[in-house]
LOMARTI-536807 format. One record per atom (N, C-alpha, C): y, x, z; residue in three letters; residue number from 1; atom name. Coordinates in steps of 0.1 Angstrom, whole numbers, plus 5000, padded with zeros to 4 digits. Each point is the difference from the previous one (the first is absolute). Example, Ala and Ser with C-alpha at 12.3 -4.5 7.8 and 13.67 -1.06 7.14 Angstrom:
// residues 2
NODE      Y      X      Z   type   seq   atom
NODE   4943   5132   5078    ALA     1      N
NODE   5012   4991   5000    ALA     1     CA
NODE   5012   5009   5000    ALA     1      C
NODE   5011   4996   4993    SER     2      N
NODE   5011   5009   5000    SER     2     CA
NODE   5011   4992   5008    SER     2      C
This chain:
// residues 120
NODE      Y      X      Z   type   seq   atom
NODE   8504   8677   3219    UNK     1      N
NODE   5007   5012   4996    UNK     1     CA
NODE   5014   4996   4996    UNK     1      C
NODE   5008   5006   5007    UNK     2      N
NODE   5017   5000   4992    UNK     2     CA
NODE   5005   5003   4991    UNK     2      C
NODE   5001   4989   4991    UNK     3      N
NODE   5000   5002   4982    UNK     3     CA
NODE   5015   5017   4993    UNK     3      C
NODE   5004   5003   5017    UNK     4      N
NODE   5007   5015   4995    UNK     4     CA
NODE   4987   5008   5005    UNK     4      C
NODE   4989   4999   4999    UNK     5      N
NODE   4989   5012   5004    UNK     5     CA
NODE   4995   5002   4983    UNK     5      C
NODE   4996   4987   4994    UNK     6      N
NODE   4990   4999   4988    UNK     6     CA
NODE   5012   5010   4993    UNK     6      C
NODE   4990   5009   4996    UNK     7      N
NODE   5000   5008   4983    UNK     7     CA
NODE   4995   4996   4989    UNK     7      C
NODE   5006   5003   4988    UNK     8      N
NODE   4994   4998   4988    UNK     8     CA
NODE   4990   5011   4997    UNK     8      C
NODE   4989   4999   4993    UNK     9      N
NODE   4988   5008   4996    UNK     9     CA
NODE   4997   5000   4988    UNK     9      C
NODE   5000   5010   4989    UNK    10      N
NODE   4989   5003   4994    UNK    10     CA
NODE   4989   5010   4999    UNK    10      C
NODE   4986   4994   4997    UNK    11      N
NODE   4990   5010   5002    UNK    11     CA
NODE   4994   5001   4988    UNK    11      C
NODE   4992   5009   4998    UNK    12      N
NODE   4996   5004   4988    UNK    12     CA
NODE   4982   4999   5003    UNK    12      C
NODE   4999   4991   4998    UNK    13      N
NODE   4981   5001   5006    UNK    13     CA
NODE   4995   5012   5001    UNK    13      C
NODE   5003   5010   4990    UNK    14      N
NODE   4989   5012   5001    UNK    14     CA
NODE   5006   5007   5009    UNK    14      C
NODE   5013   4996   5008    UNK    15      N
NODE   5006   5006   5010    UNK    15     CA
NODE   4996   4995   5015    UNK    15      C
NODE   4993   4990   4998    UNK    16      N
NODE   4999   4990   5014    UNK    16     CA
NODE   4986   5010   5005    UNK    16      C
NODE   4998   5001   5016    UNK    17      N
NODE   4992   5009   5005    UNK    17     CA
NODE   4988   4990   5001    UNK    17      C
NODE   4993   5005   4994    UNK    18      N
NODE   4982   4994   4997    UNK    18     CA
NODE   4992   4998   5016    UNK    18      C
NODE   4995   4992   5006    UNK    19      N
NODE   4998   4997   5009    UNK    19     CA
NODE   4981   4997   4995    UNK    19      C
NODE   4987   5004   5004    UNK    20      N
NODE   4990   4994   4999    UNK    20     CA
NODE   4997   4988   5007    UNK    20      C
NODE   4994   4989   4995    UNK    21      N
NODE   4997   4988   5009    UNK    21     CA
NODE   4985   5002   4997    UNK    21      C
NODE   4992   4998   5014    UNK    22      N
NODE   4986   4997   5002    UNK    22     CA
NODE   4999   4992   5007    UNK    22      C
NODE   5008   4989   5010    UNK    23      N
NODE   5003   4988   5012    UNK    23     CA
NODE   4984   4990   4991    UNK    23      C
NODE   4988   4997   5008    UNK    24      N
NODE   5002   4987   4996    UNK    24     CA
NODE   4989   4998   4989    UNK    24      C
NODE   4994   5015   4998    UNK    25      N
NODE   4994   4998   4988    UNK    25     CA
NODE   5004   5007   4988    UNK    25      C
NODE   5013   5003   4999    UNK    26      N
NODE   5007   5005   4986    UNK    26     CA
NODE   4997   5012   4995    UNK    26      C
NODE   4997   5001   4989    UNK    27      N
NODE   4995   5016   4995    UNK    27     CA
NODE   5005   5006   4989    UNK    27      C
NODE   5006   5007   4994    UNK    28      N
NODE   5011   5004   4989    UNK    28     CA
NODE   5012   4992   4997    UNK    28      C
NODE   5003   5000   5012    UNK    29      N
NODE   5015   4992   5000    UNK    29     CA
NODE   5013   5010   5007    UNK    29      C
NODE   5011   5002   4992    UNK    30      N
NODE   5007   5004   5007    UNK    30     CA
NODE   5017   4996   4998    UNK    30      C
NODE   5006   4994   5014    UNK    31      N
NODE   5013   4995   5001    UNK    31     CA
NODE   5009   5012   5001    UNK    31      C
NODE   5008   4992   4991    UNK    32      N
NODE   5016   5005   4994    UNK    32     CA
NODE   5011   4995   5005    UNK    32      C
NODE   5004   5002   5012    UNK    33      N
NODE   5013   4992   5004    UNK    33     CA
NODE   5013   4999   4995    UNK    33      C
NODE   5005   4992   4995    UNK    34      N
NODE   5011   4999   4995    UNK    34     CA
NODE   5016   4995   5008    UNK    34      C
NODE   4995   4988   5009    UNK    35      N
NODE   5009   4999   5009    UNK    35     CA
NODE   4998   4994   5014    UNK    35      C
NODE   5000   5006   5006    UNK    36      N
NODE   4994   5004   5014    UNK    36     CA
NODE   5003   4987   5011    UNK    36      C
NODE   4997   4991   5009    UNK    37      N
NODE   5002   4989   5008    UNK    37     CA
NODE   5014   5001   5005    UNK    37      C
NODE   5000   5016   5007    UNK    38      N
NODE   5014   5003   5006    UNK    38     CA
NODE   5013   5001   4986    UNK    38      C
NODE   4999   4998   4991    UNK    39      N
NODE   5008   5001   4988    UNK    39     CA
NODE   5001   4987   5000    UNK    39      C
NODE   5017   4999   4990    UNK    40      N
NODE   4999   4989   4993    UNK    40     CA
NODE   5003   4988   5010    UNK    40      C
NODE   4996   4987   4999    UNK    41      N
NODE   5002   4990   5010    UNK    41     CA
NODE   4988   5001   5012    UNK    41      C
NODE   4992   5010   4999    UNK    42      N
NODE   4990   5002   5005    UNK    42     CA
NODE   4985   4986   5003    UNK    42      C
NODE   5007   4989   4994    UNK    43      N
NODE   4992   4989   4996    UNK    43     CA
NODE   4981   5002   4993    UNK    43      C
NODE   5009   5010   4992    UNK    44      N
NODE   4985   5002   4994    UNK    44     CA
NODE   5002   5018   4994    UNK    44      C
NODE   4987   4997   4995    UNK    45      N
NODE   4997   5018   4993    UNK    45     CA
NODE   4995   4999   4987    UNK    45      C
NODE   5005   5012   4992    UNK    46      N
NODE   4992   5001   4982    UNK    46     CA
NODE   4994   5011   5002    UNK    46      C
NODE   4989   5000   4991    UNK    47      N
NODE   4991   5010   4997    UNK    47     CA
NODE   4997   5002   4989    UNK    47      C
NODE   4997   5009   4998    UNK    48      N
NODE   4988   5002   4986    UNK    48     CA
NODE   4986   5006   5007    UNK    48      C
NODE   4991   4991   4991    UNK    49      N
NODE   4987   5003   5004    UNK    49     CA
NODE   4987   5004   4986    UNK    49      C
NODE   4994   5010   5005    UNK    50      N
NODE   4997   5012   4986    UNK    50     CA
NODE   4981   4993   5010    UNK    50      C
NODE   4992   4995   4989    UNK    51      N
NODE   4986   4997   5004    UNK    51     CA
NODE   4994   5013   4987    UNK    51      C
NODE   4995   5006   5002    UNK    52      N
NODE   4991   5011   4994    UNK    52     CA
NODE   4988   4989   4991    UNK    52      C
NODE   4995   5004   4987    UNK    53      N
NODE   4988   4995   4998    UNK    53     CA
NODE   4992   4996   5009    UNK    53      C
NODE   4991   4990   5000    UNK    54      N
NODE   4992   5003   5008    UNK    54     CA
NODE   5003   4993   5014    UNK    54      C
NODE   5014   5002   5002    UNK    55      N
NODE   5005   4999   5016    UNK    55     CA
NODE   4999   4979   5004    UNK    55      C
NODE   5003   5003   5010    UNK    56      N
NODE   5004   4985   5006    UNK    56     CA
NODE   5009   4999   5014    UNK    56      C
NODE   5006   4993   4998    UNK    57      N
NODE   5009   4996   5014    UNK    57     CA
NODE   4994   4997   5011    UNK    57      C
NODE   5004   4997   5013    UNK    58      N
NODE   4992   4993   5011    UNK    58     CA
NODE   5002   4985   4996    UNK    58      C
NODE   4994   4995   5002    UNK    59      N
NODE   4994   4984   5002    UNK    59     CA
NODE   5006   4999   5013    UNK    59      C
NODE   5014   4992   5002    UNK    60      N
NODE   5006   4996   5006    UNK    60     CA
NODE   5010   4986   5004    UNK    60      C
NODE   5004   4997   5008    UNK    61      N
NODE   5011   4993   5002    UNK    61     CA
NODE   5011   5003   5008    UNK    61      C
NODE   5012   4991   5002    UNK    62      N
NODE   5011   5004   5006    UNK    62     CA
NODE   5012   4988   5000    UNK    62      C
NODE   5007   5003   5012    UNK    63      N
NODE   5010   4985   4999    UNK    63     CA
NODE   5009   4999   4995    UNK    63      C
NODE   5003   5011   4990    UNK    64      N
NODE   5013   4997   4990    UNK    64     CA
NODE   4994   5002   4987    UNK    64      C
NODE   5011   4993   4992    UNK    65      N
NODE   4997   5000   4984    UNK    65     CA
NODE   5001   5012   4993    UNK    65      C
NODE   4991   5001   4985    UNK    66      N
NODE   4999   5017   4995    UNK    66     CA
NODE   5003   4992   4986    UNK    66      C
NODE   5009   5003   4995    UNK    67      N
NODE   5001   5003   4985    UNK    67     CA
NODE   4998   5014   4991    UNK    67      C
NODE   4995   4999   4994    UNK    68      N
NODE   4993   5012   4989    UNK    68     CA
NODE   5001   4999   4988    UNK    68      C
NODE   5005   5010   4996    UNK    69      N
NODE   5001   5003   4985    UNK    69     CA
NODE   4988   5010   4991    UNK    69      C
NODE   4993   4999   4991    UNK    70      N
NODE   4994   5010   4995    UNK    70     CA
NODE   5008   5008   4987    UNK    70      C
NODE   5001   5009   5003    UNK    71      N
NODE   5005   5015   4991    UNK    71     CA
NODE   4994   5008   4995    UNK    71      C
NODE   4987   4999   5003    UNK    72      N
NODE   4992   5008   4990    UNK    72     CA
NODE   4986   4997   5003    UNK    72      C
NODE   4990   5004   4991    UNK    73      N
NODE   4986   4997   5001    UNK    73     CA
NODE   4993   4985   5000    UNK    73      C
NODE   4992   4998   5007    UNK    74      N
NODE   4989   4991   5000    UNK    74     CA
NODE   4991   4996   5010    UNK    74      C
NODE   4997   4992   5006    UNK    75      N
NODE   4994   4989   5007    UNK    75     CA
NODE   4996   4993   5001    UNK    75      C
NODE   4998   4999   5019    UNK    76      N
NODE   5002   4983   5004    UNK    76     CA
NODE   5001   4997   5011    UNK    76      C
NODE   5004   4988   5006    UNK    77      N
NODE   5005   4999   5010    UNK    77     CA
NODE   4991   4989   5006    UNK    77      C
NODE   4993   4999   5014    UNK    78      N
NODE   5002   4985   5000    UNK    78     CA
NODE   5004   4992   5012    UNK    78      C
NODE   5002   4990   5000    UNK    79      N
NODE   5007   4993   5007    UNK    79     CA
NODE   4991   4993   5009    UNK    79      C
NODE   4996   4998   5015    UNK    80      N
NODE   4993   4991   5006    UNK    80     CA
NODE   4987   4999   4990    UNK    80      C
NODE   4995   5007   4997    UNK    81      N
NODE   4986   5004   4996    UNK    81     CA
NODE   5002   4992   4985    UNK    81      C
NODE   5011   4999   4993    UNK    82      N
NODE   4999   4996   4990    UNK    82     CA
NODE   5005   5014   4987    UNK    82      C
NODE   4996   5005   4989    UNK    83      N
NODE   5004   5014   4996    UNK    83     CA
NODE   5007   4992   4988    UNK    83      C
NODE   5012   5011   4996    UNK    84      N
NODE   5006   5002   4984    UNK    84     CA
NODE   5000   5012   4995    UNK    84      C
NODE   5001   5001   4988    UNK    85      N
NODE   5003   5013   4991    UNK    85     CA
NODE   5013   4999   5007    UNK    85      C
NODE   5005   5014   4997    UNK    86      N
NODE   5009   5009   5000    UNK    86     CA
NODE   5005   5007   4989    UNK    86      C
NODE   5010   4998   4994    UNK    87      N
NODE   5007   5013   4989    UNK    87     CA
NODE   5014   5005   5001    UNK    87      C
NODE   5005   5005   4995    UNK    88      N
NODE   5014   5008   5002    UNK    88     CA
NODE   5007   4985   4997    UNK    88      C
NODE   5011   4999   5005    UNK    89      N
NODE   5012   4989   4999    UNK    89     CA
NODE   4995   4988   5011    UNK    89      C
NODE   4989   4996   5004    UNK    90      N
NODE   4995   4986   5007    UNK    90     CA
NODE   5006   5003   5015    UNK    90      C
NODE   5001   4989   5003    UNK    91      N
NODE   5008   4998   5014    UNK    91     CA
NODE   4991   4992   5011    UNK    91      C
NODE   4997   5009   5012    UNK    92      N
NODE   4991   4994   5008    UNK    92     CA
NODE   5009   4994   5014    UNK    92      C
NODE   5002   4986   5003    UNK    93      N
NODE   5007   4999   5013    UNK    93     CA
NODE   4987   4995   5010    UNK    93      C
NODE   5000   5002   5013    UNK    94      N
NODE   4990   4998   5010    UNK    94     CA
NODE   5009   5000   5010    UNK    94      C
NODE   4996   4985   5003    UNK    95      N
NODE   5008   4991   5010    UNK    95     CA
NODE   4995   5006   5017    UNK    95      C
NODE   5009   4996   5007    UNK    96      N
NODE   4995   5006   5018    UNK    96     CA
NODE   4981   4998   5003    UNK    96      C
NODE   4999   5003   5006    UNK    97      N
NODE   4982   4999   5003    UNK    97     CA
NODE   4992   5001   4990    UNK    97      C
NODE   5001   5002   4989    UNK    98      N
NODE   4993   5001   4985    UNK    98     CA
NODE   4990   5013   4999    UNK    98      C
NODE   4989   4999   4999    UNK    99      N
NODE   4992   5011   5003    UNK    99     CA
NODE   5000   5008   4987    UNK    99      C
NODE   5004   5009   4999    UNK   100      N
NODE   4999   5006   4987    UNK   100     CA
NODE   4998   5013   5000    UNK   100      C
NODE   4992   5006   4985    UNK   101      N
NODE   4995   5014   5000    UNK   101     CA
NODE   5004   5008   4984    UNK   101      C
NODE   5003   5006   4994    UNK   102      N
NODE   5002   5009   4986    UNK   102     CA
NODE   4989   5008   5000    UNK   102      C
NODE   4994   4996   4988    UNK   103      N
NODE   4993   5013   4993    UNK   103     CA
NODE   5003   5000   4985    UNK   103      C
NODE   4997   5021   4997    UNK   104      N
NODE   5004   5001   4993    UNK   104     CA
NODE   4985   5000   4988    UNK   104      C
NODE   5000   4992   4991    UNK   105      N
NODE   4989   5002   4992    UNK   105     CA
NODE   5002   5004   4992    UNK   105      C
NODE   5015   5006   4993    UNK   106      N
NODE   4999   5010   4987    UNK   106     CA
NODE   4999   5013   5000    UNK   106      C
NODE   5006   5006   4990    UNK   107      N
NODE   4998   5015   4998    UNK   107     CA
NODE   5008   5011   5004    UNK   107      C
NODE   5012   4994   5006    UNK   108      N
NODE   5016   5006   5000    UNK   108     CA
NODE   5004   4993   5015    UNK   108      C
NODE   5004   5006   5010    UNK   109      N
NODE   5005   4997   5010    UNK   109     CA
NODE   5011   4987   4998    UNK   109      C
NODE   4999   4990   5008    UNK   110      N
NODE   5004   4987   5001    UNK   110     CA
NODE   5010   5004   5016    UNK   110      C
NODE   5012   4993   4989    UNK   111      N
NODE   5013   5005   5006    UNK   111     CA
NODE   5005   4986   5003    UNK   111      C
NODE   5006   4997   5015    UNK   112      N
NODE   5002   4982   5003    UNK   112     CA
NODE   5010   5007   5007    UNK   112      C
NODE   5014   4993   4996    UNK   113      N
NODE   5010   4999   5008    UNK   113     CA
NODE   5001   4989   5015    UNK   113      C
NODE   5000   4997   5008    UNK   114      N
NODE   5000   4994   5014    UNK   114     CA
NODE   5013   4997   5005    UNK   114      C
NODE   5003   4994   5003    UNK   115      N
NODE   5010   4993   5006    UNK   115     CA
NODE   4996   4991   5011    UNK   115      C
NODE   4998   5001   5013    UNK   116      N
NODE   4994   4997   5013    UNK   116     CA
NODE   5013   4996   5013    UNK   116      C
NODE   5001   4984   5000    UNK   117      N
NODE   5010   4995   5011    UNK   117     CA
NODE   4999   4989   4998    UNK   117      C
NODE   5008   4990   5010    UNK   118      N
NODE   5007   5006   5012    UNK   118     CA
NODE   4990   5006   5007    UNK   118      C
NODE   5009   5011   5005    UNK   119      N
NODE   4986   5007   5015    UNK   119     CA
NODE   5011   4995   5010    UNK   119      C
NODE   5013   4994   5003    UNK   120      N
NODE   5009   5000   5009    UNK   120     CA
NODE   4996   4991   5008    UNK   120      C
């Protein structure tokens, strides 16, 4: 992308259009895009991602790296069949091929910011 195409952005999460994910297994999960592949350096993409009580991600892998933030609620994650808690502020990175899945095991929807690249 030609660095006169990139725009600056702000989004307001409760403004980002809610997208359901079921890919894979996933069940009370739904993505919040923040900045889109075609945006930006187009290298990578943010999201926010909202897991419902109860819910869980797909059990998956992929060839680029995910950095995650948690912003709200409670969990766990695990990593290549190994699990951690989860709470607001903890930082999950999951390197290329890393099999990994979220669930939410608290009471209050578990809110993980994502950051996913290089896809280039």
């Amino acid at each position: 992308m030609n660095a006169g195409t990139r725009r600056a952005k702000v989004v307001r999460l409760e403004d980002a259009s809610p997208s359901e994910i079921t890919a894979d297994g996933a069940s009370g999960v739904v993505g919040l895009p923040l900045l889109e592949l075609g945006e930006g350096t187009g290298a990578f993409d943010v999201r926010a991602v909202r897991i419902h009580p109860g819910g869980v991600s797909a059990d998956h892998a992929h060839p680029w790296e995910q950095a995650n933030f948690v912003l709200a609620g409670s969990g766990e994650v695990e990593l290549d069949g190994e699990r951690h808690d989860l709470a607001r502020d903890d930082f999950v990175y999951v390197p290329p091929d890393v099999r990994h899945v979220f669930r939410n095991t608290g009471a209050d929807d578990l809110v993980i910011l994502a950051a996913r690249g290089p896809r280039v």
